[in-house]
ChimeraX commands (.cxc) that place a marker at each C-alpha (Angstrom):
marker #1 position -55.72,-65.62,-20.99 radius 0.5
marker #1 position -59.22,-66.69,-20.64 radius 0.5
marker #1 position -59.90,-70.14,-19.28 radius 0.5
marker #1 position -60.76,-72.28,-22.41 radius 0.5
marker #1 position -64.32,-72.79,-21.14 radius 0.5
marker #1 position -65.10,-69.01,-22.03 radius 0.5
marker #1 position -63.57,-68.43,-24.99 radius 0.5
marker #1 position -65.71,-68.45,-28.00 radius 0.5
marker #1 position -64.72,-70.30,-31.11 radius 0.5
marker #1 position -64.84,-66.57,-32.89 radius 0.5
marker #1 position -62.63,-65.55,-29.85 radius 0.5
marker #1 position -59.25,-63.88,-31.30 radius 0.5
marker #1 position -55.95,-65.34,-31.32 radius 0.5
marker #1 position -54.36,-62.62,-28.86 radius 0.5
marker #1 position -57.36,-64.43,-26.16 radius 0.5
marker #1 position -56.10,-67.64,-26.47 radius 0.5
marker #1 position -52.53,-66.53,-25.49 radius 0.5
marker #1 position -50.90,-68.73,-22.69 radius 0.5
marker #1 position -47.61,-69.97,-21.74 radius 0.5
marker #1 position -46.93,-73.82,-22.75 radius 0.5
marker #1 position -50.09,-73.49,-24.53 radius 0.5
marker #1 position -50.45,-73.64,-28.55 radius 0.5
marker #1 position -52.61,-70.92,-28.97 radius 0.5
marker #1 position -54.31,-72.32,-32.81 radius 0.5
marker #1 position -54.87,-75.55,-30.98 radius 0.5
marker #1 position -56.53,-73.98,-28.06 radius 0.5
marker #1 position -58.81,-72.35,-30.61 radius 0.5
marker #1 position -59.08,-75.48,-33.03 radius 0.5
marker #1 position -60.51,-77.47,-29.67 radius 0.5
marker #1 position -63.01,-74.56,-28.65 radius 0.5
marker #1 position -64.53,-74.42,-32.02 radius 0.5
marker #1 position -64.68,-78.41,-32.21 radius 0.5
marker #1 position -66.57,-78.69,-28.97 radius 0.5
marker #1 position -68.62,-75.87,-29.98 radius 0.5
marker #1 position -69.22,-78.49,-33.22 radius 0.5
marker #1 position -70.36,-81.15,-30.81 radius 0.5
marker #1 position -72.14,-79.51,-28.38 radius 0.5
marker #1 position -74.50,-77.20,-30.96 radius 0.5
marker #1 position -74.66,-78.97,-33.98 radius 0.5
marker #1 position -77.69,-77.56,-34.84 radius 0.5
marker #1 position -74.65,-74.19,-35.92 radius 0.5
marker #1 position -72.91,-76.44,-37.99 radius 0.5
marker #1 position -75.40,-78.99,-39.79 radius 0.5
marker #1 position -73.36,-82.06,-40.89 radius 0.5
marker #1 position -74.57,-84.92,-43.74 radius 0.5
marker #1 position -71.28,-86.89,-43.06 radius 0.5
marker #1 position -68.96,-87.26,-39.98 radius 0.5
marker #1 position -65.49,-89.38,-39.36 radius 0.5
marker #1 position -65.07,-91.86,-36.83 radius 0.5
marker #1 position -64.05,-89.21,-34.22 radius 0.5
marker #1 position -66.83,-86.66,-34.96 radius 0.5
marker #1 position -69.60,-90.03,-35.32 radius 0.5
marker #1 position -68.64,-90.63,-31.62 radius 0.5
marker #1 position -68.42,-87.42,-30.13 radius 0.5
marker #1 position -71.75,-87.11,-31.99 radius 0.5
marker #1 position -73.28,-89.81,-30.03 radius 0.5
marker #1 position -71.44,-89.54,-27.03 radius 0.5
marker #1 position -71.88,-85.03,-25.86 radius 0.5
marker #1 position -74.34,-83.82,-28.24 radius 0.5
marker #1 position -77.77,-83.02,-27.20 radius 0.5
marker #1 position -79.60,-86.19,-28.13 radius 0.5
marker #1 position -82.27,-83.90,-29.67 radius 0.5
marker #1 position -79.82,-82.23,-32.55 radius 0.5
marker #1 position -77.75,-85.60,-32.43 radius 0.5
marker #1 position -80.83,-87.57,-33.52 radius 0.5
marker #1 position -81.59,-85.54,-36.78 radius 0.5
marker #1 position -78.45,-85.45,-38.32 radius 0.5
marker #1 position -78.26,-89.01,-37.60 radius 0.5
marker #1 position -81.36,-89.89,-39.06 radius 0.5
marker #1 position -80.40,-87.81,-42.39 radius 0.5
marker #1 position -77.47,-90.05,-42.55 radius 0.5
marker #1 position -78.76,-93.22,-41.98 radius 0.5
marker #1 position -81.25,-92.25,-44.96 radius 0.5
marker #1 position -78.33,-91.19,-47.64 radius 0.5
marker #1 position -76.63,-94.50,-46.52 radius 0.5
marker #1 position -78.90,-96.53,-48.35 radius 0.5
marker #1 position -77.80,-99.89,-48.33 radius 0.5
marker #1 position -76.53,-101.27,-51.77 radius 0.5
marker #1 position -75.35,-104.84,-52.37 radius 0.5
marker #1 position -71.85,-105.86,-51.05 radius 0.5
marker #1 position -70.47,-105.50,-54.23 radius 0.5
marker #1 position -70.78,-101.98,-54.98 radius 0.5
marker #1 position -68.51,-99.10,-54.24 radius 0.5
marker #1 position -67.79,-97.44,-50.76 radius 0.5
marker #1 position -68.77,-93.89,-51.23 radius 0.5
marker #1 position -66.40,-92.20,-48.23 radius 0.5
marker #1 position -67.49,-88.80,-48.06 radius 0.5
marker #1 position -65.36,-85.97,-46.18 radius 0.5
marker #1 position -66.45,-84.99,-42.52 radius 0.5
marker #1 position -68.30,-81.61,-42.42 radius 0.5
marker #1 position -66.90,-81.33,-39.32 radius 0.5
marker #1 position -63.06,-81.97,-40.42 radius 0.5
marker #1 position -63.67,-79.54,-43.25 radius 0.5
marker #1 position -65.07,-76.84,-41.07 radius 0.5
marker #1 position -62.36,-77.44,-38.88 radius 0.5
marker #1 position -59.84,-76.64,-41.18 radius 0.5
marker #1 position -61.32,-73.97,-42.31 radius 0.5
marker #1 position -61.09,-72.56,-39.00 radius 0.5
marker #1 position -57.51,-73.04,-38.54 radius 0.5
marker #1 position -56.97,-71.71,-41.72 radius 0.5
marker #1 position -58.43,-68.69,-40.92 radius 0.5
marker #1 position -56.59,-68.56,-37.30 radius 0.5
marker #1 position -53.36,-69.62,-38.78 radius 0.5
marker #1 position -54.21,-66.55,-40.94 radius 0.5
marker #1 position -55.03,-64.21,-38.07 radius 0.5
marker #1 position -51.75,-65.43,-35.94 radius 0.5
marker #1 position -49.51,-64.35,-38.99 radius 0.5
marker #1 position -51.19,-60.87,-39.13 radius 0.5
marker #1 position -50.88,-60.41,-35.45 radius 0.5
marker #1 position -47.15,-61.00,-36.20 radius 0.5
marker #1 position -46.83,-57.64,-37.44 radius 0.5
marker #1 position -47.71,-56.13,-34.29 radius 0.5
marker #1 position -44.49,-55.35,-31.99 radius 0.5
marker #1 position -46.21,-56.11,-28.79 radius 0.5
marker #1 position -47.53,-59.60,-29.87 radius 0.5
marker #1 position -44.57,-60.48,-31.49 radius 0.5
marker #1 position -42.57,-59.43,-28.42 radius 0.5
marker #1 position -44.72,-61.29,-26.15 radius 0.5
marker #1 position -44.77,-64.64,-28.27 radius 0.5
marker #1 position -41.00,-64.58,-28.87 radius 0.5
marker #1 position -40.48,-64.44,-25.05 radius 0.5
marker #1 position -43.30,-66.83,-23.87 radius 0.5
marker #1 position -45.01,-67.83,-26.33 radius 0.5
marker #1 position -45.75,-71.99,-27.30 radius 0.5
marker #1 position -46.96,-73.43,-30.55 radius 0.5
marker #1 position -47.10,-76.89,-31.14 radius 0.5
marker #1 position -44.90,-78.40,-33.82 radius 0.5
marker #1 position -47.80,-79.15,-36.43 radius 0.5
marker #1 position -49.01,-75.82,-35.88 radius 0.5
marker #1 position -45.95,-73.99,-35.85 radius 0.5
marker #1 position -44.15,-75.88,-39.35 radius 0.5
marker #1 position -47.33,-74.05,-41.26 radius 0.5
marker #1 position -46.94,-70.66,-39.40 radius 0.5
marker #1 position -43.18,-71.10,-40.45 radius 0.5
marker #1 position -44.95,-71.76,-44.47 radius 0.5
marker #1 position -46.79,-68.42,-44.49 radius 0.5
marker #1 position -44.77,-65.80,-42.35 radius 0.5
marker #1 position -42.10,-63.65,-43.33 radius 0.5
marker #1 position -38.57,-64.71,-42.55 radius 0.5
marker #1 position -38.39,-62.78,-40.20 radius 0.5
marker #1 position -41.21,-63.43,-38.61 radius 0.5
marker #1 position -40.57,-66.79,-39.41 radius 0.5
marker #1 position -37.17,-67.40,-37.71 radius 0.5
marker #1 position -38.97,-65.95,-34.36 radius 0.5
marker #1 position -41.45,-69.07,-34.30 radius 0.5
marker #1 position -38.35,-71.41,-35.08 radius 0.5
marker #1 position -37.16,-70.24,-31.78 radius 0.5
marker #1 position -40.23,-70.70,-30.51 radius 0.5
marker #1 position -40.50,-74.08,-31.48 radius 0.5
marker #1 position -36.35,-74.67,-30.95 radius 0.5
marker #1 position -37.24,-73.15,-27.28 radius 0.5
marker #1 position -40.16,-75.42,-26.32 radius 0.5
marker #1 position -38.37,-78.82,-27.76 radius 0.5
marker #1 position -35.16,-77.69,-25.73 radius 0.5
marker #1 position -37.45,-77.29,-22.01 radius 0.5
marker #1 position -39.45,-80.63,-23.23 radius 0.5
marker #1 position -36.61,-82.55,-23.78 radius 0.5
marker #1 position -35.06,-81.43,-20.29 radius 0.5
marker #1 position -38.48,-82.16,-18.45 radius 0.5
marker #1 position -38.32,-85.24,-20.32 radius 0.5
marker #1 position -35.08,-86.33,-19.29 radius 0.5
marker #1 position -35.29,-85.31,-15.28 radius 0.5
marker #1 position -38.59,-87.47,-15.72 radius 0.5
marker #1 position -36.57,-90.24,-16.85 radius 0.5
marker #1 position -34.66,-89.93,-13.56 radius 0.5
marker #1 position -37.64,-89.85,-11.23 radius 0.5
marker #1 position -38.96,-92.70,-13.15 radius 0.5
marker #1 position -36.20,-94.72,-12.90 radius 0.5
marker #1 position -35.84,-94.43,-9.19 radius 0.5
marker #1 position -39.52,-95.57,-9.06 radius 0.5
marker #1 position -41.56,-92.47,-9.10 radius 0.5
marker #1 position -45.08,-93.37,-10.05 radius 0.5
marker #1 position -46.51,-89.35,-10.65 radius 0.5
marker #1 position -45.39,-86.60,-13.12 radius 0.5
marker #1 position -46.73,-87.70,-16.17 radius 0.5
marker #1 position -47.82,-84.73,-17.16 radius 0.5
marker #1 position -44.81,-84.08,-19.54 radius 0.5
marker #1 position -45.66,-86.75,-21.21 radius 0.5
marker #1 position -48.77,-85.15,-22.30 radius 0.5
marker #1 position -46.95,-81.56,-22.87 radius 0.5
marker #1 position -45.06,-83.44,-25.47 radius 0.5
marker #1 position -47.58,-85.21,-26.95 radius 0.5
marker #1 position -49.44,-81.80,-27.49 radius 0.5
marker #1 position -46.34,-80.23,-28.82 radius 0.5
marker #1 position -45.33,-83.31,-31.38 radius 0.5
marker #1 position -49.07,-83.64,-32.57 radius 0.5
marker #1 position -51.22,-80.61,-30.99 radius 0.5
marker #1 position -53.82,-81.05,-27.84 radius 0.5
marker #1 position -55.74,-84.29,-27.63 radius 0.5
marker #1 position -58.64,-84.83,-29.51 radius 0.5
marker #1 position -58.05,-82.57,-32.41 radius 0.5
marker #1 position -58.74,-84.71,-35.26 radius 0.5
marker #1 position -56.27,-84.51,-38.31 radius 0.5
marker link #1:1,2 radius 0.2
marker link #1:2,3 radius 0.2
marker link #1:3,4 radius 0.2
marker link #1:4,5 radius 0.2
marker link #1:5,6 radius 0.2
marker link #1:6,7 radius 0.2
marker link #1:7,8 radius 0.2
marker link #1:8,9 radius 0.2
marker link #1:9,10 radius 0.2
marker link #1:10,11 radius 0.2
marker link #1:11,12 radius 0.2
marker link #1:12,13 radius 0.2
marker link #1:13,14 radius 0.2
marker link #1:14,15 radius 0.2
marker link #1:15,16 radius 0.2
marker link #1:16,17 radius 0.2
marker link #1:17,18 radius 0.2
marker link #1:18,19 radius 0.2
marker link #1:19,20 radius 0.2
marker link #1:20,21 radius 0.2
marker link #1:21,22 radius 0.2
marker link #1:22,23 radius 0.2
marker link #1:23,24 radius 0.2
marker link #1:24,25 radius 0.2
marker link #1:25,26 radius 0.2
marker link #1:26,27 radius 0.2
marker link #1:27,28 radius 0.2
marker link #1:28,29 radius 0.2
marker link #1:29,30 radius 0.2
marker link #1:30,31 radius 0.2
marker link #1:31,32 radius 0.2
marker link #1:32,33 radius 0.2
marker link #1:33,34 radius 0.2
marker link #1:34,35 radius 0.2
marker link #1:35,36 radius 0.2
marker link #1:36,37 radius 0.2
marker link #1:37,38 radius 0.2
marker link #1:38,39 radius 0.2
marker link #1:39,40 radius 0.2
marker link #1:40,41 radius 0.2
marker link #1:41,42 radius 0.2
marker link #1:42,43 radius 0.2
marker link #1:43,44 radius 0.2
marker link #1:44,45 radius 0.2
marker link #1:45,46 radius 0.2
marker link #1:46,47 radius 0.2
marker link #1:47,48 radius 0.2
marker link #1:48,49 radius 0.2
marker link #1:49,50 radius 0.2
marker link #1:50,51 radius 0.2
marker link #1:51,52 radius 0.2
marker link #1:52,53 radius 0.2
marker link #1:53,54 radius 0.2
marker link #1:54,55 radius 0.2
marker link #1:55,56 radius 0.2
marker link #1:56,57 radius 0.2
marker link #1:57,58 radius 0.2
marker link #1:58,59 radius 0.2
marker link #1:59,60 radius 0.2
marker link #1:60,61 radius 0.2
marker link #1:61,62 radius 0.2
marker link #1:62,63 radius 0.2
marker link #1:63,64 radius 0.2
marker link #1:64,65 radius 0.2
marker link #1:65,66 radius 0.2
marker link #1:66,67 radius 0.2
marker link #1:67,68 radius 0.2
marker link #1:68,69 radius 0.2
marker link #1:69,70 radius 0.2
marker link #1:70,71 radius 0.2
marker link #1:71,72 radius 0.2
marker link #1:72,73 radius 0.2
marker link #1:73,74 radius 0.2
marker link #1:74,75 radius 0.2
marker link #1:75,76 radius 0.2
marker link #1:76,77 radius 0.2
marker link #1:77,78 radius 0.2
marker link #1:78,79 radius 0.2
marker link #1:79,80 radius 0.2
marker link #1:80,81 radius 0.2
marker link #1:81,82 radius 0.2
marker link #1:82,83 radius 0.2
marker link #1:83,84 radius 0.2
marker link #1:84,85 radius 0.2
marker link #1:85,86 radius 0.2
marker link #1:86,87 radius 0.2
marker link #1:87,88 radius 0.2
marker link #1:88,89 radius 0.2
marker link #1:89,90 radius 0.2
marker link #1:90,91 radius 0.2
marker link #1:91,92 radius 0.2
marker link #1:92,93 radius 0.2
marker link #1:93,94 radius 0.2
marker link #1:94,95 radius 0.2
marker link #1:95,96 radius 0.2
marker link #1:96,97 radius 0.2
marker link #1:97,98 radius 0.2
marker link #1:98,99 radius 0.2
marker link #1:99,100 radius 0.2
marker link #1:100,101 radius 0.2
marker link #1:101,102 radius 0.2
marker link #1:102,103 radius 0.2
marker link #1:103,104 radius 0.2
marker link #1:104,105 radius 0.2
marker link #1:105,106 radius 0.2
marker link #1:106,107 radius 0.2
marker link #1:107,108 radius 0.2
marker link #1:108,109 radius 0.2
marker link #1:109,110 radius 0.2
marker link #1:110,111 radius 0.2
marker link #1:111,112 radius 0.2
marker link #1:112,113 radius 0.2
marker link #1:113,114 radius 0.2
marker link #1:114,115 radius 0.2
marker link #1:115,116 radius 0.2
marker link #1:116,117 radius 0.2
marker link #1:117,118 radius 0.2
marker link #1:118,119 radius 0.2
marker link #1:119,120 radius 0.2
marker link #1:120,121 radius 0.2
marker link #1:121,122 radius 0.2
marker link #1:122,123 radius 0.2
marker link #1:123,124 radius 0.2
marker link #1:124,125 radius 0.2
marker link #1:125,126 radius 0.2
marker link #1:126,127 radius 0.2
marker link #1:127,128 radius 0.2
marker link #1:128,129 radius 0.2
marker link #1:129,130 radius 0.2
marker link #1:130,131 radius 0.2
marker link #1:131,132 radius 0.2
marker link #1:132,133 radius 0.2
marker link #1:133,134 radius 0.2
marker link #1:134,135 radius 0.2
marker link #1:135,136 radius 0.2
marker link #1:136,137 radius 0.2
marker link #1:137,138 radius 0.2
marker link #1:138,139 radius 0.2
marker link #1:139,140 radius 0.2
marker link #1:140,141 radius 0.2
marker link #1:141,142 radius 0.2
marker link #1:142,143 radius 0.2
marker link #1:143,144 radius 0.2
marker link #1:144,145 radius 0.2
marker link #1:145,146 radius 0.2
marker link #1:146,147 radius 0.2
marker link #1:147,148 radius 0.2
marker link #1:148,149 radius 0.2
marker link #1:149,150 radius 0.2
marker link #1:150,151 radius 0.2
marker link #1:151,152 radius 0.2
marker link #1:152,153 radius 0.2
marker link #1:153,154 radius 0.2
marker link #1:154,155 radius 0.2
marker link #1:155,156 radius 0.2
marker link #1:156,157 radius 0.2
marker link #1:157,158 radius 0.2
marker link #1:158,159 radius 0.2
marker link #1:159,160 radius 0.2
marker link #1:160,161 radius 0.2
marker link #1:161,162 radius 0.2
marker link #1:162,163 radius 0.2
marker link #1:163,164 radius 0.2
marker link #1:164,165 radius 0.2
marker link #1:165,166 radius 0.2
marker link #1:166,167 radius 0.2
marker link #1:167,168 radius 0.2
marker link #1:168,169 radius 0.2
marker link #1:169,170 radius 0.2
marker link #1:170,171 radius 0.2
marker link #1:171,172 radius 0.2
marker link #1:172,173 radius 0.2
marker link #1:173,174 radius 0.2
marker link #1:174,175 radius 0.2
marker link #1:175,176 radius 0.2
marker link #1:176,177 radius 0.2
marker link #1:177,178 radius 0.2
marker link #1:178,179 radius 0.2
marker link #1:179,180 radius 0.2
marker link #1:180,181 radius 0.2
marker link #1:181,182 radius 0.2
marker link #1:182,183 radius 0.2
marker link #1:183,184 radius 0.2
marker link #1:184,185 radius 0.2
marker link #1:185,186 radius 0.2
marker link #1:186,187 radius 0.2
marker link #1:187,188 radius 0.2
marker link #1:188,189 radius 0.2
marker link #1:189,190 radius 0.2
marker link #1:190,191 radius 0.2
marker link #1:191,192 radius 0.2
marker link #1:192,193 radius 0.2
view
């Protein structure tokens, strides 16, 4: 696999492949930080919490100001008695559009022997990921990414547990599982939901 830094967020799902690695989230976080870092490819008029932040916080300042300024202008300020108008994030919706279509892409892939081969013997998806793969596949296809999932809980859980050891004796380091589980319960950090 590529290192994530040089995939592209068109980049196809057989690039993203990597062991302990969900390869829709992988994808999911490369097109979000493509979001943030050229927003001038994606204009937004409304952003979340997250997306408001990573606005501010890793966008060029000279596409980050813009967009701002467009939203500070449609957020008029009206009396405290009128309605909140919440409108979605152009970024959430793009993003799940984008999984959508990668979700999509994964399940045609499926059809191919060698990918199919390859995921069933190394493959990782996280459990969000993996529960709507499980929606749109063919049982057969299906049952190969409940062993997936079956297979990665199985190795987490054992990590988990020979962490609790070291831990207990007084072992400071090793976190690191913790994260790998975190990823698989809710997918990589920092993908919004």
């Amino acid at each position: 696999m590529k290192p994530q830094a040089d995939l592209s967020p068109e980049a196809p799902v057989i690039q993203a492949l990597a062991r302990g690695v969900c390869p829709i989230c992988t994808l999911m976080r490369v097109f979000q930080n493509t979001v943030i870092e050229a927003p001038h490819r994606f204009p937004a008029t409304s952003v979340c919490n997250f997306h408001a932040w990573a606005l501010a916080g890793s966008s060029p300042a000279v596409e980050a100001v813009p967009i701002f300024r467009s939203m500070l202008g449609d957020s008029a300020v009206k009396s405290a008695t009128s309605p909140v108008e919440l409108h979605p994030c152009d970024w959430c919706v793009a993003l799940r559009e984008h999984e959508d279509e990668k979700l999509s892409e994964f399940a045609r892939e499926m059809k191919r022997e060698n990918f199919r081969s390859w995921i069933a013997q190394y493959g990782t998806v996280c459990l969000f990921h993996g529960r709507k793969l499980i929606k749109i596949l063919p049982e057969a296809e299906a049952e190969v990414v409940r062993r997936i999932l079956a297979n990665n809980q199985e190795e987490l859980e054992k990590q988990l547990s020979e962490f609790d050891v070291r831990v207990r004796k007084g072992e400071k380091g090793g976190g690191g599982v913790l994260g790998h589980i975190a990823e698989f319960l809710v997918s990589q950090r920092g993908i919004t939901r």
